[in-house]
N, CA, C and O of each residue as an XYZ file, in Angstrom:
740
protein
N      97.012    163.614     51.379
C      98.380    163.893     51.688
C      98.709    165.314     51.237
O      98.179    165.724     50.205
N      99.623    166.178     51.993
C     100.005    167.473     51.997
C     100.496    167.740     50.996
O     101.398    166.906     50.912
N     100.551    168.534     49.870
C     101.653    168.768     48.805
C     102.829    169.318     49.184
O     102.599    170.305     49.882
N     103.680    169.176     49.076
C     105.055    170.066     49.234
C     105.221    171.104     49.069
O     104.680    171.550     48.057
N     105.823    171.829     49.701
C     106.004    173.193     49.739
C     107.150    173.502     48.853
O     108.318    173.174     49.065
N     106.442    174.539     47.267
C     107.022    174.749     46.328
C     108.124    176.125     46.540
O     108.709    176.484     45.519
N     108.325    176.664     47.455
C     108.770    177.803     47.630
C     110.022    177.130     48.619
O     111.103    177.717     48.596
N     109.934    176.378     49.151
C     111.013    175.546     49.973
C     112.631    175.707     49.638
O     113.418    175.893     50.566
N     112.946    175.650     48.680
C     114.181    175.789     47.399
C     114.415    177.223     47.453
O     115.541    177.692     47.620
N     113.620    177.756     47.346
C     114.002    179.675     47.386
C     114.259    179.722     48.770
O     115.389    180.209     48.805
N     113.879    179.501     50.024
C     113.783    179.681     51.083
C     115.170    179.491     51.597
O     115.883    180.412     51.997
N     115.566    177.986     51.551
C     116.734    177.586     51.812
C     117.795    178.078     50.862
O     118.871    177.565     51.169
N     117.918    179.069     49.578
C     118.897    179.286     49.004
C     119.121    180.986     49.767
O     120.171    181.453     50.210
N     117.666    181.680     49.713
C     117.714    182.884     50.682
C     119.094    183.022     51.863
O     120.060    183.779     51.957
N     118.374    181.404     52.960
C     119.359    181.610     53.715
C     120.503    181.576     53.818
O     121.255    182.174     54.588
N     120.773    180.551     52.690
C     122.678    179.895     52.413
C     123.204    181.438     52.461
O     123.990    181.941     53.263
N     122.402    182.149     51.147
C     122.985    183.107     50.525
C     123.273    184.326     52.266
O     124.163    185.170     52.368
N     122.514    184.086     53.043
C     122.480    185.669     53.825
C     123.692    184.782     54.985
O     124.505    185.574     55.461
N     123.824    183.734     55.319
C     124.765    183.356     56.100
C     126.019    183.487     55.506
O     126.876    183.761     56.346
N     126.517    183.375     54.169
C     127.418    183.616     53.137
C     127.909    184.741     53.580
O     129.095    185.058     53.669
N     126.755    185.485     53.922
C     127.166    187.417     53.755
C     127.447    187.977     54.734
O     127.968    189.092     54.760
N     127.084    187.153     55.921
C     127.239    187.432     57.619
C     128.843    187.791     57.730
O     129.285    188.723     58.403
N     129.530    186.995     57.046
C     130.956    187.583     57.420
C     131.537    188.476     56.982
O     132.572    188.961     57.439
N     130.644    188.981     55.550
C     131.681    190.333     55.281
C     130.989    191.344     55.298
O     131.388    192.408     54.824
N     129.381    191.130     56.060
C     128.779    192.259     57.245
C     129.249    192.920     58.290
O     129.192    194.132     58.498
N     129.801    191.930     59.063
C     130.725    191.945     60.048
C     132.174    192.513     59.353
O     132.621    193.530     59.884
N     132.519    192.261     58.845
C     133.983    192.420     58.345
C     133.183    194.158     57.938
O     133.671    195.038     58.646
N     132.541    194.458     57.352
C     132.114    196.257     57.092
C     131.760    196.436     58.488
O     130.777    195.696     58.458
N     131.782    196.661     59.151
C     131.284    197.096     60.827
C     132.638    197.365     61.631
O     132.808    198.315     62.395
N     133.564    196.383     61.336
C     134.281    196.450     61.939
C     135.829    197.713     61.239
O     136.897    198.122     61.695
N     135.226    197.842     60.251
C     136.258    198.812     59.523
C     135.828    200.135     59.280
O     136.412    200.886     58.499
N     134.514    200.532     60.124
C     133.783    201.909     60.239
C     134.383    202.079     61.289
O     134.765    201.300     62.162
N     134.499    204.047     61.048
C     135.154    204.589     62.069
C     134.220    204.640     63.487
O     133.013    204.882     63.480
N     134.748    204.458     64.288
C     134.176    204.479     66.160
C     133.002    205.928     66.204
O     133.722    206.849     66.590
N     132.205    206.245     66.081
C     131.620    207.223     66.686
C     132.282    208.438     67.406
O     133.063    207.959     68.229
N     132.310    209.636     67.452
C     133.161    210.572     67.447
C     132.781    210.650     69.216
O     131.646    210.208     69.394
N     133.484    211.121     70.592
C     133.039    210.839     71.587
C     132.168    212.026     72.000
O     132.433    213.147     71.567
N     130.774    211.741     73.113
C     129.860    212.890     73.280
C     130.735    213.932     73.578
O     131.876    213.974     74.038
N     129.884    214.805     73.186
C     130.824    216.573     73.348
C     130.016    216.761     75.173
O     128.977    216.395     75.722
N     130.956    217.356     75.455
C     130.645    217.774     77.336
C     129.971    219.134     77.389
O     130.499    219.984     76.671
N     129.118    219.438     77.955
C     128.552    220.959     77.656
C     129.385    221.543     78.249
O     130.220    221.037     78.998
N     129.218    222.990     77.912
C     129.862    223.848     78.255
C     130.131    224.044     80.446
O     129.659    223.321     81.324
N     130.636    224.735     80.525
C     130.846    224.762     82.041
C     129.823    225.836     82.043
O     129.722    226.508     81.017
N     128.936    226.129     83.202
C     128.219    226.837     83.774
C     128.623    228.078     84.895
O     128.671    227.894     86.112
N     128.907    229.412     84.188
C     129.567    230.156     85.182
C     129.462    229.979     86.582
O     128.574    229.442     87.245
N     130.490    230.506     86.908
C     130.389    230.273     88.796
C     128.824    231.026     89.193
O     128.403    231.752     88.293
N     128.033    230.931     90.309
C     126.949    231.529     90.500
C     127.346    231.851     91.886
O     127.911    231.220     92.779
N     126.727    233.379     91.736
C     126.884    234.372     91.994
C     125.721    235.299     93.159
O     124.817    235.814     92.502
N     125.642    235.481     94.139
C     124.382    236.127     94.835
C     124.843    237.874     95.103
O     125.861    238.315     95.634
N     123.887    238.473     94.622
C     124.211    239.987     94.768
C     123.958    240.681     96.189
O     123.459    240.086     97.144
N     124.229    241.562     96.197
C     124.897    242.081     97.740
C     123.331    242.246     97.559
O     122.626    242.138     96.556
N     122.965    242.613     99.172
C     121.325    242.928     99.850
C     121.258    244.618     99.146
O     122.196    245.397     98.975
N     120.180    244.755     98.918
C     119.574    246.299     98.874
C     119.089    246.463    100.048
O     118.879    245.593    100.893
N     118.839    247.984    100.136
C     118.305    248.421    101.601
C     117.307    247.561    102.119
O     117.274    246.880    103.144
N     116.265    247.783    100.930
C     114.990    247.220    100.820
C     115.228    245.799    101.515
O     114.905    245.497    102.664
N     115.819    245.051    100.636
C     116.302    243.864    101.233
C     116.576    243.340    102.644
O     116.193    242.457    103.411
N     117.499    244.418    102.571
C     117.612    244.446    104.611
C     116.722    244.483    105.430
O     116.724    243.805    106.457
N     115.500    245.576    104.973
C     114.662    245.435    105.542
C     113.444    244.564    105.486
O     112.371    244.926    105.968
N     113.612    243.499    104.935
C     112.452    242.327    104.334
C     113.095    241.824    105.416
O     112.537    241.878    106.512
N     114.262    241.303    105.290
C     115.532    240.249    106.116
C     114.437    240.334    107.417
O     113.819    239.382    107.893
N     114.382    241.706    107.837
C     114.230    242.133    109.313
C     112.859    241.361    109.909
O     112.635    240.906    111.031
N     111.759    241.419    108.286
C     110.740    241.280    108.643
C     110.030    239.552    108.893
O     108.960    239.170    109.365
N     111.053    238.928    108.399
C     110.809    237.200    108.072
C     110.817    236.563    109.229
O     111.610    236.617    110.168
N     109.468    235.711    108.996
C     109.319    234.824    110.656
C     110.252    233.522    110.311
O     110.030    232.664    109.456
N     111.482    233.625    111.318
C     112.231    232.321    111.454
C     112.212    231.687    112.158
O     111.799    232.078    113.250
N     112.690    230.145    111.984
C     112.488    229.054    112.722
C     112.215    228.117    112.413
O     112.673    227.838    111.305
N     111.453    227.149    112.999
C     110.809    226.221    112.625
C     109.075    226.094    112.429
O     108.148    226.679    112.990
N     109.100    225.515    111.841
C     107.584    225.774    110.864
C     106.755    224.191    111.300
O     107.291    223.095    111.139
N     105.808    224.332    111.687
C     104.921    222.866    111.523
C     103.779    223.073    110.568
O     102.889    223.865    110.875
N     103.744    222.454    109.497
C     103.219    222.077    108.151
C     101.906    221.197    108.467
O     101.718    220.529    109.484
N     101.074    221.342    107.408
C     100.436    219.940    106.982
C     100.710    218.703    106.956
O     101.820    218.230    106.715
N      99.806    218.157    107.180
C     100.595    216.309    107.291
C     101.779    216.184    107.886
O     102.644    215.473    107.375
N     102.002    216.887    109.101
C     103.069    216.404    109.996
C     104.453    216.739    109.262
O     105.431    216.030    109.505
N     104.534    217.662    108.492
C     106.006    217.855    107.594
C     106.593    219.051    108.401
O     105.866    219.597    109.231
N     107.824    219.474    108.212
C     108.035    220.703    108.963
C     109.268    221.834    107.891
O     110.078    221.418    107.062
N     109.151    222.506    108.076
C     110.141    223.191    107.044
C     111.220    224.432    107.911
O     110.669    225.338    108.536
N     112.146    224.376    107.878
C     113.064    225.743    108.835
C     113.614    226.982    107.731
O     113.884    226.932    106.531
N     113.631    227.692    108.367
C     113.780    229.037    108.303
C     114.499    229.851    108.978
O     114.161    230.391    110.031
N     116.245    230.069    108.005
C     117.358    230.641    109.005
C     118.271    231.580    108.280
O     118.666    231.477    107.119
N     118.561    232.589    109.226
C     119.437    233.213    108.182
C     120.663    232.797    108.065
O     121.512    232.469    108.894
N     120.640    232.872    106.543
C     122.101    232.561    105.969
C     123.112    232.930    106.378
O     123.312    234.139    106.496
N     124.306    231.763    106.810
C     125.251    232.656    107.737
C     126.463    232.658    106.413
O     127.650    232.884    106.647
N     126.065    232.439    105.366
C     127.130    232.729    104.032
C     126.780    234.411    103.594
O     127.494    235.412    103.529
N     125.517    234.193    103.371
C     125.088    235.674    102.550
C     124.208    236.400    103.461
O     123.132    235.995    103.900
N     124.747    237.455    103.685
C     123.573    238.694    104.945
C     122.367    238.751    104.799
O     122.437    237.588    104.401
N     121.270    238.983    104.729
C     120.026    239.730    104.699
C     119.476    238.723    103.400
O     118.764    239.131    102.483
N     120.027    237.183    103.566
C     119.299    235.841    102.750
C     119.127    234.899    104.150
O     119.713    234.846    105.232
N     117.880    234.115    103.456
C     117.685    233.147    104.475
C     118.091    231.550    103.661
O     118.128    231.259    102.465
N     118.266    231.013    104.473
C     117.859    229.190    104.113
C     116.844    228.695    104.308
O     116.316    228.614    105.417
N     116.385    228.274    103.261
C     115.165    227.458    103.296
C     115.124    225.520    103.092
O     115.222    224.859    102.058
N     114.978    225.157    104.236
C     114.965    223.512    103.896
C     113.688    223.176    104.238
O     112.886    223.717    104.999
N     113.631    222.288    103.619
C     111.973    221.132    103.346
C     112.730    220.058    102.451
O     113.311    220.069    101.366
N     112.431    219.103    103.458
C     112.304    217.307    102.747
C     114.022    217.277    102.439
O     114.965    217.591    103.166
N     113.997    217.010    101.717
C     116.085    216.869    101.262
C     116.117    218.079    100.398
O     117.232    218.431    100.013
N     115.359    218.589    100.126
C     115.897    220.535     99.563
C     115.927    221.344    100.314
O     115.108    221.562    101.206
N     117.357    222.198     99.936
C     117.531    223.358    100.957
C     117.371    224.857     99.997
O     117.276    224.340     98.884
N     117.315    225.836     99.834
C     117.212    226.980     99.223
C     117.692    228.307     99.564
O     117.116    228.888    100.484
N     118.694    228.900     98.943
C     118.899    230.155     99.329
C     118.381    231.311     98.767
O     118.652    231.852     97.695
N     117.147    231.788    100.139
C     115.940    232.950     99.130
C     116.760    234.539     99.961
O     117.382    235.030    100.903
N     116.173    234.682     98.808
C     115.750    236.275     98.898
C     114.655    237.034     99.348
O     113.671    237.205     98.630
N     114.790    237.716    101.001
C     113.717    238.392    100.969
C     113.258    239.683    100.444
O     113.861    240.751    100.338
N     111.639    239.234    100.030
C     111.368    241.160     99.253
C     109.839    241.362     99.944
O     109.213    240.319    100.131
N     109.430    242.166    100.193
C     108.306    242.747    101.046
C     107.408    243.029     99.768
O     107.897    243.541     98.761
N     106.323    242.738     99.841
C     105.216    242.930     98.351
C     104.417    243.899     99.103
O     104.164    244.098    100.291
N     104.143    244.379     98.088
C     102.618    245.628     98.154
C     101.344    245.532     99.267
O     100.506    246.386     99.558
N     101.526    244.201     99.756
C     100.154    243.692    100.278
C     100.632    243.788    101.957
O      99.916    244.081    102.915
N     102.271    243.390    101.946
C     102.862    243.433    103.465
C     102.931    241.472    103.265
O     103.480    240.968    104.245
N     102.636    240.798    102.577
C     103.498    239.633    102.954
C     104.549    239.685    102.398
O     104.764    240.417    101.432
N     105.442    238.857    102.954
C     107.109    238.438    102.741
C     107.257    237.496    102.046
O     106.969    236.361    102.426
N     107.725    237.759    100.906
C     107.923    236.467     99.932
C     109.680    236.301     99.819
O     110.671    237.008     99.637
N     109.340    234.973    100.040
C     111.354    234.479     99.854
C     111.366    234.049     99.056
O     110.474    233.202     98.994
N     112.266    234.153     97.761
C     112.274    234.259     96.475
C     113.944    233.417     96.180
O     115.047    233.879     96.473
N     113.594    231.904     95.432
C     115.022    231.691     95.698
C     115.432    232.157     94.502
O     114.777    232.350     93.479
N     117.132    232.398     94.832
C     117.962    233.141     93.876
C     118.062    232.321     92.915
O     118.456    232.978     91.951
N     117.893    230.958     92.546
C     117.725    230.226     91.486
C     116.150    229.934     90.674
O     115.913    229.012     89.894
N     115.491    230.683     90.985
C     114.610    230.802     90.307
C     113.451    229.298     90.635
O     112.539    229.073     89.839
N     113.611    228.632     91.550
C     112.933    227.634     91.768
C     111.436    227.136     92.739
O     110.352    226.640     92.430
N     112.094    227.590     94.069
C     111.282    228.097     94.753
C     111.470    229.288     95.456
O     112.451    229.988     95.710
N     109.379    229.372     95.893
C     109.329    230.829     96.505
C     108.362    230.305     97.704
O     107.369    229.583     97.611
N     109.013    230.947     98.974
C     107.672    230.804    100.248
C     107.053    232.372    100.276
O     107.709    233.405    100.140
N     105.698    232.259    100.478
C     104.932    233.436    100.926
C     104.698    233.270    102.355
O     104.319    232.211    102.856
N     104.960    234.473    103.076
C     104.414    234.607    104.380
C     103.858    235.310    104.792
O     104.246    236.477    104.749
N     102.699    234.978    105.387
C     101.430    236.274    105.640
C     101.467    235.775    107.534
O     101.927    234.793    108.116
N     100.729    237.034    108.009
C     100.694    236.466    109.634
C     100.054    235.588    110.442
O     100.024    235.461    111.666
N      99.366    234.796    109.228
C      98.746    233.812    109.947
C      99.131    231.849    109.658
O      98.676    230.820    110.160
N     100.205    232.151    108.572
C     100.539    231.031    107.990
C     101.327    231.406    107.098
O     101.418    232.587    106.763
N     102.187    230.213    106.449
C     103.171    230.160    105.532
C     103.244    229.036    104.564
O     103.134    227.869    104.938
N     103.469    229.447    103.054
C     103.383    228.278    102.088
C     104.455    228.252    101.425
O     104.926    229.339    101.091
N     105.112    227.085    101.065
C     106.186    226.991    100.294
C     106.113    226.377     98.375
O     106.252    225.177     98.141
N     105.871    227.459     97.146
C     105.787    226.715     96.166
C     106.821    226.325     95.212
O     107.965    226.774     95.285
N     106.503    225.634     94.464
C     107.442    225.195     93.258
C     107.306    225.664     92.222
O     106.930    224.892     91.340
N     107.532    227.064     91.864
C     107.264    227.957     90.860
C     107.606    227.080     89.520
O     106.860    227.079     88.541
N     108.486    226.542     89.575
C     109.010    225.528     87.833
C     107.718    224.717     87.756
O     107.156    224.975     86.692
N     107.165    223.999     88.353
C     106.136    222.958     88.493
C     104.796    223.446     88.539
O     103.826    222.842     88.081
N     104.761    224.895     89.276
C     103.415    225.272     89.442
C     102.584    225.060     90.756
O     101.538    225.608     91.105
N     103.284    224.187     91.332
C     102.920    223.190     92.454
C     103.126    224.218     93.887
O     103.600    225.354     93.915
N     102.616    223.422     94.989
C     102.680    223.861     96.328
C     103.342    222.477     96.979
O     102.827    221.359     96.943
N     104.715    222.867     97.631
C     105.235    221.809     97.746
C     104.639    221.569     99.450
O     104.792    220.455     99.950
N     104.239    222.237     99.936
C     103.967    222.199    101.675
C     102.780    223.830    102.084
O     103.035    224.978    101.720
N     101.651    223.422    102.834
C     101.227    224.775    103.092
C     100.430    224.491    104.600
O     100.188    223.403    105.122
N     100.225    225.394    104.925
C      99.411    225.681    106.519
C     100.665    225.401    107.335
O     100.665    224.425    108.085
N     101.901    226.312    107.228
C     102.785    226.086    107.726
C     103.210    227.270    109.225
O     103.668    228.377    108.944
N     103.080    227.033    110.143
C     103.229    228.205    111.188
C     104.922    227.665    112.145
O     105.543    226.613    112.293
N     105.071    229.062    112.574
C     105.925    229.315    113.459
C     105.343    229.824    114.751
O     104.290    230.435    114.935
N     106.531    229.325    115.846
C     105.930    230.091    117.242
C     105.361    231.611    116.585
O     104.180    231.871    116.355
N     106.628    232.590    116.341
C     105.301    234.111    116.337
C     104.210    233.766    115.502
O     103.133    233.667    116.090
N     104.213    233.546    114.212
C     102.624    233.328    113.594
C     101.529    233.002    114.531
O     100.371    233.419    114.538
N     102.284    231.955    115.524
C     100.968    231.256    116.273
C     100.634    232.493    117.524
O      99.542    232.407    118.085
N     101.368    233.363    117.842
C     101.477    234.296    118.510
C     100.437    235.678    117.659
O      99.782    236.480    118.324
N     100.467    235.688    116.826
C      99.889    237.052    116.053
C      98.089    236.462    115.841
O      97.029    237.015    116.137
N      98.415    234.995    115.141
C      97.217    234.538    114.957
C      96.405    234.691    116.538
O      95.543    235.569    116.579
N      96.657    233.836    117.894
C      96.215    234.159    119.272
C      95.711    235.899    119.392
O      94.573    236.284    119.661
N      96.757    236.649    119.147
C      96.533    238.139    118.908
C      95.520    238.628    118.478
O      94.695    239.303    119.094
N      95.521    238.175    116.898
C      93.926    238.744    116.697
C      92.592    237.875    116.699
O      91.576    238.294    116.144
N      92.646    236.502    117.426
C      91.117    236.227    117.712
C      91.083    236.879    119.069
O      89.944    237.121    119.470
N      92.293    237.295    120.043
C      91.368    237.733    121.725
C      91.444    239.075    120.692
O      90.258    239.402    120.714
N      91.913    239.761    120.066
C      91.560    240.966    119.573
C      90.077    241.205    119.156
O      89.333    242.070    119.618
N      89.725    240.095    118.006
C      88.467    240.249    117.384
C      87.208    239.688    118.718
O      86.023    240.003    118.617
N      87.750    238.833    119.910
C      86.230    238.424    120.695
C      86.232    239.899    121.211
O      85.197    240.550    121.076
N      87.206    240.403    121.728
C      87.119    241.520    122.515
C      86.328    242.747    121.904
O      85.787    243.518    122.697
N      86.192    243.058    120.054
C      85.885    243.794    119.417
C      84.502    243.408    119.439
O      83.657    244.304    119.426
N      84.079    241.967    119.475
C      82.590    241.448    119.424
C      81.868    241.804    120.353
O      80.699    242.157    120.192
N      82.566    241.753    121.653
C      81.876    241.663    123.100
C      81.312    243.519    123.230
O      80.290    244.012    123.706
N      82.471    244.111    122.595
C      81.633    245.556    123.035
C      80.625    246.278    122.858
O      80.231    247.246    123.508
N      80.083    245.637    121.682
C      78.483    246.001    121.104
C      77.664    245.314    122.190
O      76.770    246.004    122.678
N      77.827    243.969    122.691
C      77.306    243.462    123.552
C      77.308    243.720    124.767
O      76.491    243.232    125.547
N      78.353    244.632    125.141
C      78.704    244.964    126.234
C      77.672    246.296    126.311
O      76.747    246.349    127.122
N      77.907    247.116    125.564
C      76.736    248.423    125.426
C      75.384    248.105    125.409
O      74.517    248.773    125.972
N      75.113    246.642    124.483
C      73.658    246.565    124.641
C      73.105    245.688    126.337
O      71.992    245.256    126.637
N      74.102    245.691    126.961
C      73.492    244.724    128.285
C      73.823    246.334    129.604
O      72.976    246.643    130.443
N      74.963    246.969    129.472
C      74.549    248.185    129.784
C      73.434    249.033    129.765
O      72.730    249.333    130.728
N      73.312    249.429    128.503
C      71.621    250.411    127.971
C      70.777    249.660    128.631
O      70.018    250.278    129.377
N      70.617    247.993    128.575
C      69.640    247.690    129.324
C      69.182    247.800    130.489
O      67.992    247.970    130.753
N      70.802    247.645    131.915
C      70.972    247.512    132.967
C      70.372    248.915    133.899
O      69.954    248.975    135.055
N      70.594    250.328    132.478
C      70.047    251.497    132.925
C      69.070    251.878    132.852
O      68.704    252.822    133.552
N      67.840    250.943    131.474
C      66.891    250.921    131.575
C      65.614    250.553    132.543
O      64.475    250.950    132.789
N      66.887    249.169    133.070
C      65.958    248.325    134.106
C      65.760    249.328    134.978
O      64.618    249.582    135.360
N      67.263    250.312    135.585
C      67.138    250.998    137.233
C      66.267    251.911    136.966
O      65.982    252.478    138.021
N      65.505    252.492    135.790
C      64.696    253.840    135.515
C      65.739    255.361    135.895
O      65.538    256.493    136.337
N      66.907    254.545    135.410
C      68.089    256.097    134.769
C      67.590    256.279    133.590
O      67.412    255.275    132.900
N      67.265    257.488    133.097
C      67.399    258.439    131.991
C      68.330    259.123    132.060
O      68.715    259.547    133.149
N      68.962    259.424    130.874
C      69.234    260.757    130.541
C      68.099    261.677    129.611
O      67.472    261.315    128.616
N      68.085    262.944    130.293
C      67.136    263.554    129.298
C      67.978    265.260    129.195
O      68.556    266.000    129.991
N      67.586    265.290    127.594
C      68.375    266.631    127.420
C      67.073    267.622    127.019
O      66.246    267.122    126.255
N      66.808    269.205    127.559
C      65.902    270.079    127.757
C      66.506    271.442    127.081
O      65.854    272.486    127.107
């Protein structure tokens, strides 16, 4: 047979004693002051977009607009801002962006949004849109009618540049076959 549990007596006086105390626990809780209410941050100045620089104007001039067909079937547009001059809008997915164009060293067009978030690069054969905060590429292999126009441009450009070596070497031959020389005396 089990012995009894000698600690039983402390156990049950523990609890008398803490149910005893439940009410003037409660009774201190209820006579502390309320928590002071959250403070609201400050207001965030009005924001502000600065007038275009020349430079600017002339990026504006240089940006392929429109509509864009992306990777994986996504599409992104490209319009100028009819709030601010020589800015474009940029939308993709449920974000829209108001960039800034600036012309880089290299000749692509980077739209630079005025909030510091995102930036699209555009070169003439494609266009990418990233998420500079994230690091990320939110959409890329993105073209417009002209892109697809410049890109067409320079492959008949480059077969045409291929064919003329070939073109000279089936010539030289054609004059070889008839027994034309030139000979200089």
């Amino acid at each position: 047979m089990p012995k009894p549990f000698r600690c039983a007596p402390i156990v049950a006086a523990l609890f008398a004693s803490t149910l005893a105390a439940a009410p003037a626990l409660a009774a201190d809780r209820i006579k502390q002051p309320a928590k002071p209410a959250a403070k609201t941050a400050p207001a965030k100045p009005a924001f502000t977009v600065a007038d275009a620089s020349p430079d600017q104007v002339k990026a504006a001039e240089l940006v392929f607009y429109g509509s864009y067909d992306c990777e994986f079937n996504q599409n992104v547009s490209v319009v100028q801002s009819t709030k601010y001059p020589a800015y474009a809008d940029v939308k993709f997915g449920n974000g829209t962006w108001l960039m800034k164009p600036v012309l880089s060293s290299t000749g692509a067009i980077r739209l630079e949004d005025v909030r510091g978030q995102t930036l699209m690069v555009q070169i003439a054969a494609k266009s990418m849109l990233l998420d500079v905060k994230a690091g990320k590429r939110l959409v890329d292999d993105c073209i417009c009618p002209k892109q697809r126009e410049l890109v067409a441009e320079a492959k008949s450009g480059k077969a045409a540049a291929e064919a003329a070596p070939l073109k000279a070497v089936v010539e030289a031959g054609t004059a070889a076959g008839t027994g034309t020389t030139s000979s200089t005396k």
